[in-house]
C-alpha positions in Angstrom: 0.0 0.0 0.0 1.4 3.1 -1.0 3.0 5.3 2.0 -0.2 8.0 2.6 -1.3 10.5 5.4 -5.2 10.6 6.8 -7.1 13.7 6.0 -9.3 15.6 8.1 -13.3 14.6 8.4 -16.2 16.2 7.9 -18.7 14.0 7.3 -22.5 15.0 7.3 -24.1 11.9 6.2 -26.0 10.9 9.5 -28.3 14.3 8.2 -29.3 12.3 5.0 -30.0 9.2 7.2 -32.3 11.5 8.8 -34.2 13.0 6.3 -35.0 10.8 3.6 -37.4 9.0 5.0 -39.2 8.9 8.3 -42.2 6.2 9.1 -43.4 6.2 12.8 -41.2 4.0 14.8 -39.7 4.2 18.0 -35.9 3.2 16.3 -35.7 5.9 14.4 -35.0 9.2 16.4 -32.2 10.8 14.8 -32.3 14.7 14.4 -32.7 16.7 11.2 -35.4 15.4 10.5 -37.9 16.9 7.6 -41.4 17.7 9.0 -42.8 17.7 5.6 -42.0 14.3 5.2 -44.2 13.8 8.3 -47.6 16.8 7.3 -49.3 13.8 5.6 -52.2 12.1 6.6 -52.5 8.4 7.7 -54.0 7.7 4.3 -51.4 9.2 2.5 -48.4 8.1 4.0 -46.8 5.5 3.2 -46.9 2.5 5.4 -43.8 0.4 6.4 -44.6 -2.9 5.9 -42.1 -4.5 8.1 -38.8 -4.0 10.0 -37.0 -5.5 7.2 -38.4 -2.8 4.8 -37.4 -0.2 7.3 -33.3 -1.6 7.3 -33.4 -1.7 4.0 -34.3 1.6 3.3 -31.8 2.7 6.2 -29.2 0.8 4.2 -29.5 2.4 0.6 -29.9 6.1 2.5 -26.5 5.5 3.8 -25.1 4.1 0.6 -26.4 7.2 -1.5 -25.4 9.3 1.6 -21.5 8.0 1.5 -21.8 7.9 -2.1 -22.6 11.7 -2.0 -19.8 12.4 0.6 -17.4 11.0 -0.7 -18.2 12.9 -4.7 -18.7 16.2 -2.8 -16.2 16.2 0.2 -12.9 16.1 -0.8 -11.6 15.6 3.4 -14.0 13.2 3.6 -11.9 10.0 4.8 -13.8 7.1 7.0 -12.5 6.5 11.2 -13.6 3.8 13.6 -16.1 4.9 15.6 -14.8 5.9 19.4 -18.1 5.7 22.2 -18.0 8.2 24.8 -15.8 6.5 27.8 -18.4 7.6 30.2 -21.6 6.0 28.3 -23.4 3.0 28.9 -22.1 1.2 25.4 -18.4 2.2 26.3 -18.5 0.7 29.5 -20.1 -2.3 28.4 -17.3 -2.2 25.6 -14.6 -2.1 28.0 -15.5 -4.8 30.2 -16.1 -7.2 27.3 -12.9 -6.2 25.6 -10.5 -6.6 29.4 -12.8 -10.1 30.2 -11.2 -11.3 26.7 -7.5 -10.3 27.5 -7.7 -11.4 30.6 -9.1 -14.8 29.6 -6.2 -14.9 26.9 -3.8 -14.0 29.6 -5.1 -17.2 31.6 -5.3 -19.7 28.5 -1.2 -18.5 27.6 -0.1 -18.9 31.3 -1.6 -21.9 31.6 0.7 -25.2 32.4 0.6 -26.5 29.6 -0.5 -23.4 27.5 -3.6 -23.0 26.2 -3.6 -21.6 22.5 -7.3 -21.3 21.8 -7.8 -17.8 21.9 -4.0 -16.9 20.6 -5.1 -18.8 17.3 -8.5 -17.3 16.8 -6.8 -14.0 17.0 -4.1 -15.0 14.5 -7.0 -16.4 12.6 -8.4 -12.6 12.4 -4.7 -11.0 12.0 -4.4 -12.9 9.2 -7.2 -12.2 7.4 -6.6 -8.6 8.0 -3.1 -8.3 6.8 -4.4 -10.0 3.3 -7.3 -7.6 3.1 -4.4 -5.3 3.4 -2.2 -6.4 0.0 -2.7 -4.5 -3.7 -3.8 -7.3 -6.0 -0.4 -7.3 -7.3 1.3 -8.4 -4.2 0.8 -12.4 -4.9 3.9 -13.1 -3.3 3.4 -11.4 -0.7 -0.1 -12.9 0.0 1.5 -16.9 -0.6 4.0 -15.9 1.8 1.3 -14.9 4.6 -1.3 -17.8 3.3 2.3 -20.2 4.5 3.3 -18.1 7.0 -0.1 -18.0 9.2 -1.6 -21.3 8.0 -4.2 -21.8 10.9 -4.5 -25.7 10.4 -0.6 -25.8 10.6 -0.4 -23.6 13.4 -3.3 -25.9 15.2 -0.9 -28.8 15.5 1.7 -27.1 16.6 -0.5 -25.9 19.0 -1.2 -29.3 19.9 1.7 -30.2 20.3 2.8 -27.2 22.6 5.2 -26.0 19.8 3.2 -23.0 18.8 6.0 -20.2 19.2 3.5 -16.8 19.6 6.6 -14.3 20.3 7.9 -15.5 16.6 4.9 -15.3 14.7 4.2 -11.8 16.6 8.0 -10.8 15.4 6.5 -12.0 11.6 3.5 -9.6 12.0 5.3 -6.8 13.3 7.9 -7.1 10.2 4.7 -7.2 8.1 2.9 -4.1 9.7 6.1 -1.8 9.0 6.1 -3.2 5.3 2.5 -2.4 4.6 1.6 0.8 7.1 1.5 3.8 5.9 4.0 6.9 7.1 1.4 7.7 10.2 1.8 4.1 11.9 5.5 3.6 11.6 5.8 5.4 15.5 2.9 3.1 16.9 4.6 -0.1 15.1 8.0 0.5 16.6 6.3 0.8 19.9 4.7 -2.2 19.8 8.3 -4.3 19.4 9.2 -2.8 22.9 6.2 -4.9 24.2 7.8 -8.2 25.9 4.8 -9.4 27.5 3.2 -11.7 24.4 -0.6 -10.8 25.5 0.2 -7.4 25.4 1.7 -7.4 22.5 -1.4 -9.2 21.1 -3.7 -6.4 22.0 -1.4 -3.8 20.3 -1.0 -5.5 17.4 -5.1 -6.0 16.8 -5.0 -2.3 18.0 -2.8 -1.1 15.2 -3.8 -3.2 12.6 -7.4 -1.7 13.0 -6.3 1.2 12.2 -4.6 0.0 8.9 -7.4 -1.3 7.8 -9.3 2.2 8.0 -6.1 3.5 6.1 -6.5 0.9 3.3 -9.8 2.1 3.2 -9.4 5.6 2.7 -6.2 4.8 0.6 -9.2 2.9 -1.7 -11.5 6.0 -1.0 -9.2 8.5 -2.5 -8.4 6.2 -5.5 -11.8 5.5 -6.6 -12.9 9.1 -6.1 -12.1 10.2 -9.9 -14.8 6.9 -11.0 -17.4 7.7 -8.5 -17.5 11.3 -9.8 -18.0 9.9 -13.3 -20.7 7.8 -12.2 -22.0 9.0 -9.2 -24.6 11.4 -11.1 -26.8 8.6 -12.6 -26.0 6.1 -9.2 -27.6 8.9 -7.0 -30.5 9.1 -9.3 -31.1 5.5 -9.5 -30.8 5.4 -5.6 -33.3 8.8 -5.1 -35.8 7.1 -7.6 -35.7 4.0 -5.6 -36.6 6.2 -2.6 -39.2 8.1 -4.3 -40.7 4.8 -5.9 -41.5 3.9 -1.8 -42.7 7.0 -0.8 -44.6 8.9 -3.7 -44.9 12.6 -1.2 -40.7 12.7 -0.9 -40.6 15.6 -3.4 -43.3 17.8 -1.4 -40.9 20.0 0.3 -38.5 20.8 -2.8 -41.8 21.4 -4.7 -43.0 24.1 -2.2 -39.3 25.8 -1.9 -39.8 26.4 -5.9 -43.0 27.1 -6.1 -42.3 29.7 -3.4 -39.1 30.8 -4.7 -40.9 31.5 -8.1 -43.6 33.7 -6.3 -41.1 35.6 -4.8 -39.3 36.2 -7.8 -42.6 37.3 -10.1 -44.7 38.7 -7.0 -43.9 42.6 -6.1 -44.2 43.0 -1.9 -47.5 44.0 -0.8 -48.6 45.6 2.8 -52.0 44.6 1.8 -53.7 42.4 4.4 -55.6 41.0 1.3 -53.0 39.9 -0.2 -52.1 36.3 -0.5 -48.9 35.0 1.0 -46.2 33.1 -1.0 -46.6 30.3 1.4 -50.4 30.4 0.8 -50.2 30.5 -2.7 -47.5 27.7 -2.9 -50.8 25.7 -2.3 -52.8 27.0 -5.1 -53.1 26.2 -8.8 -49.8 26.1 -11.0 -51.4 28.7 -13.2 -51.0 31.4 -11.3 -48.9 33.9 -13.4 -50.4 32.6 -16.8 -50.8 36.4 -17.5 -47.5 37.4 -16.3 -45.3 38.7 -19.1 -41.9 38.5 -16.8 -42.0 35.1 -16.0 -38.6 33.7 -15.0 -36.7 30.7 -16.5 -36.7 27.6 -14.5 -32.8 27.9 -14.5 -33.4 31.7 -12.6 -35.7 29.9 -10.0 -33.6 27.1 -9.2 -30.8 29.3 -8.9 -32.4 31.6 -6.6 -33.5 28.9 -4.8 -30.1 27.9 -4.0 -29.3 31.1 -3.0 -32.4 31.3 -0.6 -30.7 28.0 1.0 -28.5 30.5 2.4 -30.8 32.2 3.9 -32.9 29.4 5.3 -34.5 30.1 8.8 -32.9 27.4 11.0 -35.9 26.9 12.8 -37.6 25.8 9.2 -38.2 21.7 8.8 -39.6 21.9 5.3 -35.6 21.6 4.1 -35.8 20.5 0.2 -35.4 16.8 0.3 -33.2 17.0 -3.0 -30.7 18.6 -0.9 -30.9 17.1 2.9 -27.5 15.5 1.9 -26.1 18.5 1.8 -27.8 20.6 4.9 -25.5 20.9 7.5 -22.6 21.9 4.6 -25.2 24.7 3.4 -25.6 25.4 7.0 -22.2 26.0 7.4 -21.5 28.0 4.5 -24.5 30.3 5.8 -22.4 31.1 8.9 -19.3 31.4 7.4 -20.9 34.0 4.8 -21.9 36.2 7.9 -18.6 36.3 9.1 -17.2 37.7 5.8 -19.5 39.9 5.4 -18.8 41.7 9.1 -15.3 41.0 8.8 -15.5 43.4 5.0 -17.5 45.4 7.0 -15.1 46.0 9.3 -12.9 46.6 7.1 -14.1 49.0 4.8 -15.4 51.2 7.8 -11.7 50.7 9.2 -10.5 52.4 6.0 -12.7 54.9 5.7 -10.8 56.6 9.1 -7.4 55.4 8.3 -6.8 56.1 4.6 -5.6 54.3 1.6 -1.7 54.0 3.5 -2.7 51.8 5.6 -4.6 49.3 4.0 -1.9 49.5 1.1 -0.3 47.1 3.1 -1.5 43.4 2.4 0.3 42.5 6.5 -1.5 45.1 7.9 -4.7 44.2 6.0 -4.2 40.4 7.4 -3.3 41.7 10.7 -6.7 43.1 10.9 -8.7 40.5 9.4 -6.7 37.9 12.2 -8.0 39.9 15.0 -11.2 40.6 13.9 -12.1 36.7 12.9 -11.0 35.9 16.2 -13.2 37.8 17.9 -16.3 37.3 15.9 -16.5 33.5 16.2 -19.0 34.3 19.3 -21.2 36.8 17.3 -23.9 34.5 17.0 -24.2 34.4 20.4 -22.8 37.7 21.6 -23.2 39.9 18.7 -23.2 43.4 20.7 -19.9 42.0 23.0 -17.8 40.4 20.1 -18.8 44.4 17.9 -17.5 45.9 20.9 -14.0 44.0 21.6 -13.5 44.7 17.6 -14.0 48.1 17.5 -11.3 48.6 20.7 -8.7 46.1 18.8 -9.2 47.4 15.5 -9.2 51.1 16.8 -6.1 50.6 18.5 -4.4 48.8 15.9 -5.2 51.4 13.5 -3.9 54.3 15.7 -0.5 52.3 16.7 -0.1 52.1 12.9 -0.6 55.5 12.0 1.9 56.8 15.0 4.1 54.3 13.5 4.3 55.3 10.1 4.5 58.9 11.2 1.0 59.9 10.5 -1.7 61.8 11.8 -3.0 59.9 14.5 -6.4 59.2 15.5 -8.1 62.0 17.7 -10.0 61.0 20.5 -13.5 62.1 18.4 -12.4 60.3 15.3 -11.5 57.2 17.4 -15.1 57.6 18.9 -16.4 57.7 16.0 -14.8 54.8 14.3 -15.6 52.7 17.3 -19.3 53.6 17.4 -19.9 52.6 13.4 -18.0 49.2 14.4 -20.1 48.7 17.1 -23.0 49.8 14.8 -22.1 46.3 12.9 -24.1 44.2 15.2 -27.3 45.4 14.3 -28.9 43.9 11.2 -30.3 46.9 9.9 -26.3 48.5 10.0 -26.4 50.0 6.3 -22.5 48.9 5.7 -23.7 45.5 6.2 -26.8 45.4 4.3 -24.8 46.3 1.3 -21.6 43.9 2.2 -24.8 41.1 2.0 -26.0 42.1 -0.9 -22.6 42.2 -3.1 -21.9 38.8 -1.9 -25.0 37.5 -2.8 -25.2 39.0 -5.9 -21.5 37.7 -6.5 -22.6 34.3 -5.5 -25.2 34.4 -8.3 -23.5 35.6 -10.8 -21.5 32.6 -10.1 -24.2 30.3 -10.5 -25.6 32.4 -13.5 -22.0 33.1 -15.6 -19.4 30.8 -13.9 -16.8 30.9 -11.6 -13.9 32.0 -13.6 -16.1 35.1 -15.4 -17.4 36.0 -12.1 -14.0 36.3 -10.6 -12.8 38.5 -13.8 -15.5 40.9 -12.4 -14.9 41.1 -8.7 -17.0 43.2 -6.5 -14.7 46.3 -5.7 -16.2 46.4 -2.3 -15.1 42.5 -1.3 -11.7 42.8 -1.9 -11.0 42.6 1.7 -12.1 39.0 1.3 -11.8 37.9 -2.0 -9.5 35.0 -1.3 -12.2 33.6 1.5 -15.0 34.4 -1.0 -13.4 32.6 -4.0 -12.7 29.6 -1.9 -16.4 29.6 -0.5 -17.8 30.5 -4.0 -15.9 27.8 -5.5 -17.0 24.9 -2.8 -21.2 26.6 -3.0 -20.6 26.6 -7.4 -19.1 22.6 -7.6 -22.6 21.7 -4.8 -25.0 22.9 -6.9 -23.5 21.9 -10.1 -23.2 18.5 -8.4 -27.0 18.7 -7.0 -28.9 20.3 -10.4 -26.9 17.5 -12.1 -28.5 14.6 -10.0 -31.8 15.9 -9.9 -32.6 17.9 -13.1 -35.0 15.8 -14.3 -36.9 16.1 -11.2 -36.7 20.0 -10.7 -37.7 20.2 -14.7 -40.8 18.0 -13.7 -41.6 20.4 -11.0 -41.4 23.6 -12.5 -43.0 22.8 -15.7 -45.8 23.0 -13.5 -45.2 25.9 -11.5 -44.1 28.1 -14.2 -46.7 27.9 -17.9 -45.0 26.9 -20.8 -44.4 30.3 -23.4 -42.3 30.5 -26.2 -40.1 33.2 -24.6 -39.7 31.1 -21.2 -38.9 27.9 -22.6 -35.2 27.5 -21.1 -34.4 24.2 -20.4 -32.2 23.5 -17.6 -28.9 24.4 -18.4 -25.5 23.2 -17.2 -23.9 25.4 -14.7 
């Protein structure tokens, strides 16, 4: 296996688990969960016909879910799962686990020795240093298949010839032949081990976690054919979903239908006036006489956007995109922190002058201090505003004394720390248009591409346009990924929401 380090995780696919499909049972209570999965009537939901139905649908939600992942994440990489030590299962765990080295350690110090559980575990360290081998290693594999042959070893065994502290000296040579660069330290300190049951229980130990490197190793080398294929496999999969449960669509259908309204329906203050959510209900011929309908590309485009915007508190999530939730969620949150953090910035310079911000360290200076202290905006909005504006301030009139500049008189620094402060609120003008431009970048993203809408940078983002790119890019290659998968199903959708005309027919085009 080729010498390799273990990437970073961030995996989100427990979310798609959760919100694919949810029939009433008392085994299924993970969060996320989609409530408009659930608005149906008895009559019209689905019914589970047995447990076995259940796992299997369970089972091909996590395949299309890892699947997904795996296509979309590029730090996606697989780890053993670790229970809390505290918890009920890991103290179970534990005692199960130090009954069965303790038992071993009994069997081995037996007079005569007692190999039954020393062979079972050889039994299992073989088979996992062959799952480890490239399919050209062949004589490699014979060697182990000689090496470790379990009936051979049995009579030795037998006849109280079995010699463990050799055929753990075998393994260990093995190990540091086939591990890759992260394991060599934990190999080496498993030769130190004398005591053979010991030893044992570092070798199972280490080689676990071999077999999650193959495994990502295998991950990152298939990742080039699952993006070729993994358009039409996560169709097929969603179908097969959709085939079960015929209402899985209803919440995507109602985030276009609304998104469509909002696009063609001015604002009204009229207490008469419909709602979008009302008339998400009513008949798809609602605009027949509107003459600037939007294509069904615009819509789903804005309705990406609106993903970014999506009121946490909201179950009705799109079920074409649950897969991706928590990763839109994210983006969401990281978007609000660029936009204070140009805020900042562009209030900053308006006090300090084009001399300062000429300089790319000072610049990153700022933006270090001030991303700092906005990670607890969300819950501390006015505090985290307040410890800016002092830092910032400060650092801005050091800088100015130290360039030999006019510095900052106490009014101007007043000033400059109440429009900082001024951030925090929602309704701060600075911010409104910071939103906006990144928005609108984000679209034209969507809309023109990635590399024409970086040839026509927002002046006012330049603060941020290396954070932006890399957030643009990562929100672009989702939705590409997503409209890809489940075109047909959004074209389906809004052929009824939007009425066919000879100047609206755009079909859905590739981003």
């Amino acid at each position: 296996m080729p010498k390799m380090e273990k990437t970073a995780l961030q995996n989100d696919s427990n979310e798609a688990e959760s919100g694919a499909h949810k029939p009433e049972t008392p085994e299924q209570t993970q969060e996320n969960q989609s409530s408009c999965l659930d608005d149906h009537s008895a009559a019209s939901r689905p019914e589970v016909r047995s447990v076995t139905d259940l796992i299997e649908t369970v089972n091909e939600i996590s395949k299309l879910s890892i699947a997904h992942e795996i296509v979309v994440n590029q730090d996606f990489y697989m780890e053993d799962s670790v229970l809390p030590p505290n918890s009920l299962e890991g103290r179970i765990m534990e005692t199960m686990y130090k009954a069965f080295w303790d038992h071993l350690k009994v069997q081995l110090s037996n007079t005569p020795a007692d190999f039954t559980g020393a062979l079972e575990l050889l039994k299992e360290v073989k088979e996992i240093l062959l799952s480890l081998l490239l399919p050209r290693q062949n004589s490699l594999r014979n060697e182990i298949e000689e090496a470790l042959d379990i009936d051979l070893l049995k009579q030795e065994a037998e006849h109280g010839a079995l010699d463990v502290p050799h055929l753990s000296k075998y393994i260990l040579n093995l190990m540091t032949l086939l591990c890759a660069p992260v394991r060599d330290e934990a190999v080496r300190k498993l030769e130190s081990i004398t005591d053979p049951v010991q030893l044992l229980r570092g070798i199972f130990h280490v080689l676990g976690l071999m077999k999650m490197d193959m495994v990502n190793y295998t991950i990152q080398s298939l990742r080039p054919y699952l993006k070729e294929h993994s358009i039409q496999y996560e169709r097929a999969k969603f179908q097969e979903l959709l085939n079960k449960q015929p209402n899985l669509l209803d919440c995507t259908t109602k985030w276009l239908t609304k998104t469509a309204l909002d696009l063609t329906t001015p604002p009204s203050s009229s207490p008469d006036s419909p709602s979008s959510s009302s008339m998400a209900h009513s008949s798809p011929n609602w605009a027949v006489d509107n003459p600037q309908l939007p294509s069904s590309t615009m819509v789903l485009y804005q309705g990406y956007l609106n993903l970014l915007l999506w009121d946490l508190g909201s179950k009705e999530f799109p079920e074409t995109l649950l897969m991706d939730k928590i990763r839109l969620q994210d983006m969401e949150s990281q978007l609000k922190q660029l936009a204070i953090l140009a805020s900042v910035l562009l209030v900053a310079r308006s006090f300090s002058g084009s001399a300062l911000f000429s300089s790319t360290e000072f610049v990153n200076k700022l933006k270090r201090i001030t991303k700092a202290l906005v990670e607890e905006f969300n819950s501390r909005p006015e505090e985290a505003m307040v410890n800016v504006s002092e830092q910032v301030s400060q650092k801005i009139h050091e800088r100015l004394k130290d360039m030999g500049l006019t510095a900052l008189n106490s009014e101007k620094k007043a000033s400059l720390r109440g429009q900082l402060r001024n951030i925090a609120k929602k309704e701060n003008r600075v911010r409104s248009i910071i939103d906006q431009r990144i928005h609108l970048f984000l679209k034209g993203c969507l809309v023109r591409g990635m590399q024409e809408s970086l040839l026509d940078f927002p002046v006012g983002l330049i603060f941020i346009k290396g954070e932006l790119t890399k957030l643009g890019w990562k929100f672009f290659n989702l939705m590409r990924h997503n409209q890809q998968v489940f075109s047909p199903y959004y074209d389906e959708i809004l052929k009824d929401i939007i009425p066919p005309a000879p100047a609206q027919e755009t079909e859905m085009e590739s981003i």
